[in-house]
Structure formats: structure tokens, C-alpha cells
C-alpha positions in Angstrom: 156.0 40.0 240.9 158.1 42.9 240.4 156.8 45.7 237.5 158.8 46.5 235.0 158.4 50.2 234.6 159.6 51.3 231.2 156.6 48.9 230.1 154.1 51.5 231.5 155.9 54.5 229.7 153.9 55.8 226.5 153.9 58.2 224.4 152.5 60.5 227.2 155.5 60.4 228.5 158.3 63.2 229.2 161.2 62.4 227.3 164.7 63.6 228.2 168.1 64.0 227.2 170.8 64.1 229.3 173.8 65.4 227.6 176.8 65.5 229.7 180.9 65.1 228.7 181.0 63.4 232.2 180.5 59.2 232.4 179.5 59.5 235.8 177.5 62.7 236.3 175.8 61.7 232.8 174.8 58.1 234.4 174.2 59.3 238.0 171.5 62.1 235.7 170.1 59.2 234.1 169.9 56.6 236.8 167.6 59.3 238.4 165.7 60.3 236.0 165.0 57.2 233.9 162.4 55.9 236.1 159.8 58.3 235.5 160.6 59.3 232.5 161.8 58.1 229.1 166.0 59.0 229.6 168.8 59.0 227.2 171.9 59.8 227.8 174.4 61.6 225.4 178.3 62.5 225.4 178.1 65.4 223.0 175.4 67.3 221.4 175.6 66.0 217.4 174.3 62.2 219.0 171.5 64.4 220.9 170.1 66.4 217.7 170.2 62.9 215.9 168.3 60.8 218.6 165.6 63.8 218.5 164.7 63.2 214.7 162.7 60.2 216.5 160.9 62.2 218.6 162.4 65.5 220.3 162.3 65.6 224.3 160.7 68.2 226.5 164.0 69.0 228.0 167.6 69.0 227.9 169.6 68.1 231.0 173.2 69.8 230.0 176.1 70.1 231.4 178.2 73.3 231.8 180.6 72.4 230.1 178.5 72.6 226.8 178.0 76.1 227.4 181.5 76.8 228.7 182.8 75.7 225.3 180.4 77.0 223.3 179.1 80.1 225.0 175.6 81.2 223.8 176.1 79.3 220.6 175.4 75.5 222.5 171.9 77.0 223.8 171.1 79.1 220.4 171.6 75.9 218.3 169.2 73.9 220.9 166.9 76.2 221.1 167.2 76.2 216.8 167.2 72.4 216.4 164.7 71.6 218.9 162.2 74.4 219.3 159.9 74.2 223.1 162.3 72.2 224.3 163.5 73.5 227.9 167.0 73.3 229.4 168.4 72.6 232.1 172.4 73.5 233.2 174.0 71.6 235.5 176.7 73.2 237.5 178.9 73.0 240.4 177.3 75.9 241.4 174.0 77.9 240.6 176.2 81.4 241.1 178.6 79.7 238.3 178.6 83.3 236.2 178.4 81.1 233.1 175.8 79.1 234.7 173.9 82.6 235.9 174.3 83.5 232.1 173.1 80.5 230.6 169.8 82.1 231.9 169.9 85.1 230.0 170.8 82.9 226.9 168.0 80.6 227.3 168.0 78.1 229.5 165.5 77.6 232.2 166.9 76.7 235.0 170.3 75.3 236.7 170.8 72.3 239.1 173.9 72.6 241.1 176.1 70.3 242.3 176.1 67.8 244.6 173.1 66.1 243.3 170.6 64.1 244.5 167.5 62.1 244.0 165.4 65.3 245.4 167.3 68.1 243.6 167.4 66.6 240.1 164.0 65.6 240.1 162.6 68.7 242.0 164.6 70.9 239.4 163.2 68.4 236.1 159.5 68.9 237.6 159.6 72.8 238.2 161.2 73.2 234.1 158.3 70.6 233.0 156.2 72.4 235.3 154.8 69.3 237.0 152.6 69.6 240.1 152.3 66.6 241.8 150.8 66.6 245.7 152.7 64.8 248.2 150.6 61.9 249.6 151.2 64.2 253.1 149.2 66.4 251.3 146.6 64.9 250.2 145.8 63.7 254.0 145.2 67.7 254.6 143.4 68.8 251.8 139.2 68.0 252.1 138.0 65.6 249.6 
């Protein structure tokens, strides 16, 4: 009997929002993400800062082109509107100079492009800070 997991999700959970102009790269981000965490998925920013008076994520996965636009300003009004929350830029490139940028104006990290299973969820667990052992791992360590 299959599980269904969003069943198991609780308010322990890590919520995130994927805010990216891009139908694709914005369902490919949530596709990924959504099945260990709670995912939604924006276009623009405004829907974003609305969904959060609900309950605000841990992190922001945004897209360059937020910052591109907006400069500073997009990562200054995040940081404003939904205080701890960390962000994370996605790029085509981590040497993007508004990507490298982005750093000095806030965010915490940025996921280049192509992405993958392995990137976007190694990049999401290093901002949330996760630390989960592989079970390789766990074969090595003594009990």
C-alpha cells in the first residue's frame, strides 16, 4: 500500500517557498523539494509575503531574476517581511556577479544551474543546516 507522504508532514516540518518567474525551473524546484518538505511555489514575490501570513518558511528558494530586477531591494524586503528566514539564489551560475552579490546583500547561499535532485537538496540542507548521515555511514561508525 503506497504512503502518502504529505500525510506524515507536521508542523515540524521545513516549509519552503519557491519563488521563481520561470514555469519550469519553479516546478522542476518544487517537484524536488516537495517531498520532504512542505513546498509552495510562487511566480512573483507579493503571492510569497501573502502565503507567509499563514505561517512563514525557513527559506526562500529565488530566482535571480528577483534580484536582477530588484537589486538589493528584493533581499532587503525579504529579509524585512520575513525575519530568520534564509535564502537561497538560484543561478545559471554561482560566479553570476549578481548572484556573488546577492551574498553580500543577504542571501545565504546560491544553487547554480543545471539542477538536480543532489544539488537542490544538498544546497536546501546546508542553508537549513541539516545533518543527516548516509546509511553508508552509519555502517562505519561504532554503535
Amino acid at each position: 500500500m503506497p504512503i502518502d507522504s504529505k500525510a506524515l508532514l507536521s508542523e515540524q516540518d521545513d516549509i519552503i517557498f519557491v519563488v521563481e518567474a520561470d514555469e519550469v525551473v519553479r516546478s522542476a524546484l518544487h517537484f524536488i523539494l516537495d517531498d520532504r518538505n512542505e513546498t509552495h511555489s510562487f511566480a512573483n514575490l507579493d503571492k510569497a509575503f501573502a502565503k507567509a501570513a499563514d505561517r512563514a518558511p525557513n527559506i526562500v528558494v529565488l530566482g535571480i531574476g528577483f534580484v536582477e530586477n530588484n537589486g538589493e531591494r528584493a533581499l532587503a524586503e525579504i529579509a524585512m517581511r520575513l525575519p530568520g528566514t534564509k535564502i537561497l539564489i538560484v543561478a545559471n551560475s554561482v560566479n553570476n556577479p549578481i548572484a556573488r552579490a546577492s551574498l553580500r546583500w543577504g542571501a545565504h547561499d546560491v544553487l547554480g544551474k543545471p539542477i538536480s535532485f543532489d544539488s537542490v537538496r544538498g544546497k536546501v540542507d546546508a542553508v537549513l543546516d541539516r545533518h543527516e548521515l548516509s546509511p553508508t555511514m552509519l555502517g562505519v561508525l561504532p554503535q
